[in-house]
C-alpha positions in Angstrom: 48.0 19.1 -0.1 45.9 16.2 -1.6 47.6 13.1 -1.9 48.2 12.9 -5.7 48.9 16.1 -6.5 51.3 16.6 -9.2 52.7 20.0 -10.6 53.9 20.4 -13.9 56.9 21.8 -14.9 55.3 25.1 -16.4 53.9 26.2 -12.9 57.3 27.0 -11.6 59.9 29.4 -12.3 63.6 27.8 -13.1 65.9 28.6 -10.6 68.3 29.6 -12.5 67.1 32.1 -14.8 63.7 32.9 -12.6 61.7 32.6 -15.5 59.0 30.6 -16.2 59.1 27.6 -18.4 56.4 28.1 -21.8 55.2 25.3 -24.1 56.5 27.9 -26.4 58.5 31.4 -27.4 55.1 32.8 -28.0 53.7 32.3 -24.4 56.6 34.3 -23.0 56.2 36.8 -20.4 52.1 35.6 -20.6 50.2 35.3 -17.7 49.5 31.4 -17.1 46.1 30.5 -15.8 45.3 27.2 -13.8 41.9 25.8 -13.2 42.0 23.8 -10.6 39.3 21.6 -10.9 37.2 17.5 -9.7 34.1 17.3 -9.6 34.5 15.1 -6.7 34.4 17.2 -2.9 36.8 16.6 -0.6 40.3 16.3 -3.2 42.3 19.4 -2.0 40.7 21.2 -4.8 40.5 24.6 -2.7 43.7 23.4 -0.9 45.7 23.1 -4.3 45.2 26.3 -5.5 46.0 28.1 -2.2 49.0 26.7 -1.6 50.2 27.0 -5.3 49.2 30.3 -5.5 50.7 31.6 -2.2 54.1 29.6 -2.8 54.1 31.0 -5.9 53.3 34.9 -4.1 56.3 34.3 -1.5 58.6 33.2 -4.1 58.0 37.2 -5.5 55.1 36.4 -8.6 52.3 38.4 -8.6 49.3 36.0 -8.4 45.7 36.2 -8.7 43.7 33.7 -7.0 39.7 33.1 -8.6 37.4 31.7 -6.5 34.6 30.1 -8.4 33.0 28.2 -5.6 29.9 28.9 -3.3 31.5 27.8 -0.1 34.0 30.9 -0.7 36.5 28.5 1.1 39.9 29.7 -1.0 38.5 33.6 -0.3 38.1 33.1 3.8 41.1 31.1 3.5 43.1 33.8 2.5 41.3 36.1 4.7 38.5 37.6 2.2 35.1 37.6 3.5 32.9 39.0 1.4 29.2 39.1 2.3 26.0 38.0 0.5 25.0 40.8 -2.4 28.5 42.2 -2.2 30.5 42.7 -5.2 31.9 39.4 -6.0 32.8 37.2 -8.6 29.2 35.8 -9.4 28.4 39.9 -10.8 31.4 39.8 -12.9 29.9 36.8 -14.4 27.1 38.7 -15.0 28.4 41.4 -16.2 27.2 43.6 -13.1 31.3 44.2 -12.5 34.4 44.6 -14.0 36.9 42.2 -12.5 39.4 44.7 -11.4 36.6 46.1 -9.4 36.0 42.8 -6.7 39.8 41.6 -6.8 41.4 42.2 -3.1 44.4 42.0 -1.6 44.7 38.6 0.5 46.8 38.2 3.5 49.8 37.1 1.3 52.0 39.4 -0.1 51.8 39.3 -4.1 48.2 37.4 -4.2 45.0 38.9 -4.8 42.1 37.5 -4.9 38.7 37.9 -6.8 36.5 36.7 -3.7 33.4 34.5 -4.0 30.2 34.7 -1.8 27.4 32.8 -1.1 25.4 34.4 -4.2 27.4 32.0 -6.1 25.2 29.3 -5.2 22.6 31.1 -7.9 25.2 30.9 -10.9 23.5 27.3 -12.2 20.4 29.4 -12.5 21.2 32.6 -13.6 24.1 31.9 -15.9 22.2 29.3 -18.7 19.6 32.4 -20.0 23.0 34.2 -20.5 24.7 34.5 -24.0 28.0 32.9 -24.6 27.7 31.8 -20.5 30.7 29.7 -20.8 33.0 32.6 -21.9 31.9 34.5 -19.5 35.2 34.1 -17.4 37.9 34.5 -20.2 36.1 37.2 -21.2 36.7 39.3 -17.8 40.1 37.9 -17.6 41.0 39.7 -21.3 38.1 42.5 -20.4 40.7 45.7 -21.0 39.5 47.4 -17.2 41.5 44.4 -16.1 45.1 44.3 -15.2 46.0 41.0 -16.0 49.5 42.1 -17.5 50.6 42.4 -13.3 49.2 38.8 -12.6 52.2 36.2 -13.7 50.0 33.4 -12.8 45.8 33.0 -12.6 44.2 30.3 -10.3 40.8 29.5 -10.4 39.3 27.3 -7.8 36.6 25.7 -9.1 33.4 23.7 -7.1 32.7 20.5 -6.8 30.8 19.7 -9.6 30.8 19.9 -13.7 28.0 22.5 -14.0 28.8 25.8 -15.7 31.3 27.9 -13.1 33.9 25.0 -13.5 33.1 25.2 -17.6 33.8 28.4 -17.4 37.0 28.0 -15.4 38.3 24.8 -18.1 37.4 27.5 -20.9 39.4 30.3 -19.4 42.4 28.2 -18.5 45.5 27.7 -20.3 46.0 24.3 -18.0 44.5 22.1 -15.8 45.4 21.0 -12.2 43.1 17.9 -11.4 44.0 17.0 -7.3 42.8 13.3 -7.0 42.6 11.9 -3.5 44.0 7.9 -3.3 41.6 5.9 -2.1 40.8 1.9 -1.9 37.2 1.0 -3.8 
């Protein structure tokens, strides 16, 4: 994990209890989602949101990991490989998919993941002729075809860059994990 890395309270469940903590009585039971998101490379962005998510899977959550970014990294990570003009999360931006449809089972037990491909690369193209393109995310996540309800906790890895996949991440998040890597200027 990327030097600087903090985790908030809210991603974890109390040992006690085994429930998650909530800002408040009315996000009880919700699923949380996490952007993980810099618009700087090399961070731990991809690394962050892995090993939260599978933590998180081995501790007994059900997780759902996003990947948002071209390289596919989080998805071959987790042993998804999905392959150019597959189904993929770039079509459910686009509405050519339901999200239920791409999401896989990941070599984790308790994650899934909704894979990214190389077709990604497109999405700064494709995505601004697009109405309401930056809800296009949150929208799939609440889409009814999508079983969200299972999922205690939503990461999306986002790219490395501010263009409108990571917007649509920020918009679809409930929270924000920002990895920064320490270095001397």
């Amino acid at each position: 994990m990327a030097a600087g890395v903090v985790v908030c309270r809210e991603c974890l469940p109390d040992r006690e209890s085994g429930n998650r903590y909530r800002q408040n009585a009315d996000q009880e039971g919700a699923t949380l989602i996490y952007a993980v998101a810099n618009q700087k490379g090399g961070v731990g962005k991809t690394t962050t949101a892995i090993n939260l998510a599978a933590c998180l899977a081995q501790s007994g959550e059900r997780v759902l990991l996003v990947d948002m970014d071209s390289q596919a990294n989080a998805s071959h990570g987790l042993g998804v490989r999905v392959a150019k003009g597959e189904p993929a999360i770039l079509g459910v931006l686009l509405g050519e998919y339901r999200m239920a449809s791409i999401i896989r089972p990941s070599s984790v037990a308790g994650l899934d993941v909704a894979p990214s491909n190389g077709d990604m690369a497109g999405a700064s193209v494709l995505l601004p002729a697009l109405d309401r393109r930056e809800f296009r995310l949150k929208e799939a996540l609440a889409d009814s075809g999508f079983p969200g309800a299972e999922y205690s906790f939503i990461f999306i890895d986002c790219p490395p860059s501010l263009g409108l996949s990571t917007v649509n991440a920020l918009v679809a998040a409930d929270q924000v994990i920002i990895p920064v890597q320490t270095e001397y200027y």
